[in-house]
N, C-alpha and C positions, 0 to 999 in steps of 0.2 A: 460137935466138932467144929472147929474155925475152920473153914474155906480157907484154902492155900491162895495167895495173891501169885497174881498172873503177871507177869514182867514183860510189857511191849516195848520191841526196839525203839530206839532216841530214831527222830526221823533227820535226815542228813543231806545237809545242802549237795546238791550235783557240785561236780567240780570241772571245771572246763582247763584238761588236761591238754596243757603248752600250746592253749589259744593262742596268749597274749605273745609269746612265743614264738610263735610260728611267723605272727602277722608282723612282728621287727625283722626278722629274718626276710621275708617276702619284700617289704620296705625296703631292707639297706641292700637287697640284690637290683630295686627294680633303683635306687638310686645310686649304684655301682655304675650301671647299665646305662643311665644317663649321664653318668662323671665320665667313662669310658669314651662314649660316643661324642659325648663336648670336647675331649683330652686331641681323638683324631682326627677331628674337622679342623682344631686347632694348628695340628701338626701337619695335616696337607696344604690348608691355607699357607702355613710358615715355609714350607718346600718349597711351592709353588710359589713365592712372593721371593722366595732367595733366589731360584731358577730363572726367574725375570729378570730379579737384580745382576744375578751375573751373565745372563745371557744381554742385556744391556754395556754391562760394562768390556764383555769379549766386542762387541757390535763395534761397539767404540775404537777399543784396541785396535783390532782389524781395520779401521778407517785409517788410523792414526799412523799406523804400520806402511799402509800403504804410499800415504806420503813423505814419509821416512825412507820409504823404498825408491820413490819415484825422483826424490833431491839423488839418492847414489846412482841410479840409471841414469843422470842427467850430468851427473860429474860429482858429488859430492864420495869424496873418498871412505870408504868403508870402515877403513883405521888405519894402523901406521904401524909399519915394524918398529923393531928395537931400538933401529938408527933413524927412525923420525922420519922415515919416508910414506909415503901414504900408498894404501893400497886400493886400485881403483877397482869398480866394477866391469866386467867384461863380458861380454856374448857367453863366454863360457862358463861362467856360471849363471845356471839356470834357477836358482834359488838363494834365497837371505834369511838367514836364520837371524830375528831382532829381539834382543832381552829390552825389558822395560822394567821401572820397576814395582809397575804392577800387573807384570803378566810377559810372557812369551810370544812369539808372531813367526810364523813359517811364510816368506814372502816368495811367490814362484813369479819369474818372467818370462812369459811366456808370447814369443813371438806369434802375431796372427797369420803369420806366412808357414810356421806346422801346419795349419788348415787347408783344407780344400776351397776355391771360391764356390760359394753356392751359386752363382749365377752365371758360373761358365765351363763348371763342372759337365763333363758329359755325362749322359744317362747312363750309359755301360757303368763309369766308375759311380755313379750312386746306388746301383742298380749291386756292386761289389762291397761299398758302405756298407750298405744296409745286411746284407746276407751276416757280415763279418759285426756287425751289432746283435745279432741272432734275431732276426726280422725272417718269417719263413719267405720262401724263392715266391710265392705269389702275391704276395702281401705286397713286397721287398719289389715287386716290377712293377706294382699299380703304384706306388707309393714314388716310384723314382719317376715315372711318366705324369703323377701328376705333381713333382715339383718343376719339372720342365715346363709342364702347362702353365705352371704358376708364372713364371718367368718369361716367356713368349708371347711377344706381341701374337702371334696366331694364334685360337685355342685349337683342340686339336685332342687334348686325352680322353680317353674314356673313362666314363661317371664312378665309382667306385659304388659298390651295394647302399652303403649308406651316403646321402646326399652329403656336401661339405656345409659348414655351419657359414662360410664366408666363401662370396662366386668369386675365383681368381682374378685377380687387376689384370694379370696379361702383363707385369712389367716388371721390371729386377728390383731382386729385395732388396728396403732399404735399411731394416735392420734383422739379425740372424733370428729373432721373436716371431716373425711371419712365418716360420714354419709353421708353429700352433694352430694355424688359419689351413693350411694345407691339406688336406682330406685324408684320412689314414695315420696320421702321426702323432701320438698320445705324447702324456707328459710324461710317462717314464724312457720312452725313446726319443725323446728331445732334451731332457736333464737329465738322462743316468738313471740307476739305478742300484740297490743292491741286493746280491745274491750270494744265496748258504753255500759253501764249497762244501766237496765232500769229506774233507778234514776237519768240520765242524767252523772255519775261520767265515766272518762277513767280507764278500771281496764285491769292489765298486765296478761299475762295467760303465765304461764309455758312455754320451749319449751322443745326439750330433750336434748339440751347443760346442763343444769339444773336438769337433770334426771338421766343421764348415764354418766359412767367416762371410763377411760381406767383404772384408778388409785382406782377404789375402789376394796376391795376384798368382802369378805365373811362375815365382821362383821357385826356387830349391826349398823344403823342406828343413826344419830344423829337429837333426839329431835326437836333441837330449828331450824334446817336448811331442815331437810328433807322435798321434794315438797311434795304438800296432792296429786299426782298424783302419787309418788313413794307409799307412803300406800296402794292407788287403787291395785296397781299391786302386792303387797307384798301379800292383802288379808282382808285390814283393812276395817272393814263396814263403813258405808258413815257416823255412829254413831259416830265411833270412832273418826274417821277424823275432823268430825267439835268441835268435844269435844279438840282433842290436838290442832287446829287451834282456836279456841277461848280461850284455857289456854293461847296458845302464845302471844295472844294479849293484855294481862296483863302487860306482859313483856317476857324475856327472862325465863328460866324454869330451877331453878334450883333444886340441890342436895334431899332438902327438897320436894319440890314441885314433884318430880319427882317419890322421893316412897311414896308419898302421893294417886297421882296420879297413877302410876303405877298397882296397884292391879285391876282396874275397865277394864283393857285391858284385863286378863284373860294372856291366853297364848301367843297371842300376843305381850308383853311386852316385851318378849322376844326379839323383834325383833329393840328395841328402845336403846336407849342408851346418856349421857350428853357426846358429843364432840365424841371423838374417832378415833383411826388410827394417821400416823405421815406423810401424805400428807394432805396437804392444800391451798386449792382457798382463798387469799386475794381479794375482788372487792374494790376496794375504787372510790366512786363517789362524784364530789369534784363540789364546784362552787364558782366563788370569790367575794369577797367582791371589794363593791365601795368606792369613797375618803370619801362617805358621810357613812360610814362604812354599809351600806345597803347592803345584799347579793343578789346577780342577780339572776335569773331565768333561766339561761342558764348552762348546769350541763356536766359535760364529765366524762366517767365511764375508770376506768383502773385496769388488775386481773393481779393478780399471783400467781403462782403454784410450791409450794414449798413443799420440802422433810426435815422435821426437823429429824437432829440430823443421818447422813450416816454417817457409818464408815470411807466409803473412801473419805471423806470432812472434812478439818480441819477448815471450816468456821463454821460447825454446821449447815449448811443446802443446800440445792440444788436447783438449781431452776429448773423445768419440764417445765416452759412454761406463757410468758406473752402476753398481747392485751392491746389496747386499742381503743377506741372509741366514738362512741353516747353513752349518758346518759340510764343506766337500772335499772329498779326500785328494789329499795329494796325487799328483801323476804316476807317481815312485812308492812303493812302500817301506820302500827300505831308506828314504829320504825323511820321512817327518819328523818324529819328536826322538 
């Protein structure tokens, strides 16, 4: 018999199932992941360089604004009625609304005689400042004894727990910045601040930049400017206060309105006055317009501090002192844009 032949399997290459596969897959994820992550460095660098650029150009605005602002407080007429008369700037209005045509300017004038003087303020009424800032009552009586100390040839207050970063001159401040030096008084109670209402809205709180001046004296108070934390301390009931805080929000308060108003304060009235004094805070907070004439969201604030009408200036007025910076809210809410 022939022997049956024996049939051995073909022997067969391994096959390397969706290697090659896998590994382009793997590739064009991990270079997804690096096109991705170049794409967003690119586009926050790009924000962040627009963000400069416009916040440059509001900076500007807001400079420009101001002396725009500061020619009509000196006499340059605002505009002109129908019949070509011009209409001037006045005490009673408190603000200037200036179009450009690159950008918008909210211009506030604000007498430095709304302020309290910081150097002859009495301690009771800082001592009333402060509580009406929300500064707690212990804080709020070391903090007011030692701006006195600050100011007083004698020293005289006692230390505060932590030592002051600067030992008091003992002499009246020469610019309202020497609070910072002051022992107890941070920068969110010397600039403002802001804080969540319980409506969910951001609402700006006073600081006492806004309260005390070097440059106010003894008079009357102006109406439409004066903080309702300066009333606190003056003596106005918390009646009073929201009564001349919601006239405000009418609008500005004028001539009329004011000895309308006026009697229901009693003897306090006394204490109030439309404009006043011949120092003046300009803030102008500006933001600019886009190609698509749409106004940005991005605001820069810039003040000045001017002396109208010194004898020994032939310009007709003086300046005391200019800033500028981050965007600050208006006095009014119902005033800005």
């Amino acid at each position: 018999m022939k022997p049956s032949s024996v049939e051995f399997p073909a022997r067969r290459r391994p096959v390397r199932r969706g290697g090659a596969l896998l590994a382009v897959l793997w590739l064009s994820a991990a270079l997804a992941a690096i096109a991705f992550s170049a794409a967003q460095k690119v586009r926050v660098e790009r924000d962040r360089t627009q963000n400069l650029v416009e916040g440059m150009q509001a900076e500007l605005l807001a400079t420009s604004a101001l002396d725009r602002g500061l020619f009509h407080v000196l006499g340059a007429p605002l505009g002109y009625t129908s019949e070509g008369v011009p209409i001037p700037w006045s005490q009673e209005r408190p603000f200037m609304r200036l179009n450009f045509p690159s950008g918008e300017a909210l211009v506030e004038v604000i007498p430095e005689s709304s302020k309290m003087n910081v150097n002859d303020a009495q301690p009771e009424k800082l001592f009333r400042l402060l509580l009406a800032l929300g500064v707690p009552r212990a804080l709020a009586e070391q903090i007011a004894i030692a701006i006195v100390d600050w100011r007083s040839p004698v020293p005289g207050a006692p230390a505060l727990p932590e030592g002051p970063t600067f030992s008091p001159p003992h002499a009246s401040f020469q610019q309202i910045e020497e609070l910072l030096s002051v022992n107890g008084i941070t920068p969110d109670l010397f600039y403002g601040r802001m804080e969540h209402a319980s409506d969910g809205r951001w609402i700006a709180v006073a600081g006492l930049r806004d309260c005390l001046s070097v440059y106010s004296g003894s008079a009357a108070h102006d109406v439409n400017s004066v903080q309702p934390a300066v009333l606190a301390a003056e003596g106005f009931s918390p009646e009073a206060i929201s009564a001349i805080v919601q006239l405000r929000k009418q609008g500005p308060i004028n001539q009329e309105q004011w000895m309308a108003f006026a009697p229901s304060l009693g003897e306090m009235a006394g204490a109030l006055v439309i404009g006043g004094g011949k120092i003046l805070t300009l803030r102008a907070t500006a933001r600019v317009r886009s190609a698509s004439g749409r106004l940005g969201e991005l605001r820069r604030t810039a003040t000045l501090t001017v002396m109208r009408g010194p004898s020994y200036d032939k310009a007709g007025y003086r300046i005391l002192g200019a800033r500028s910076g981050p965007a600050e809210r208006p006095l009014e809410e119902t005033w800005p844009w």
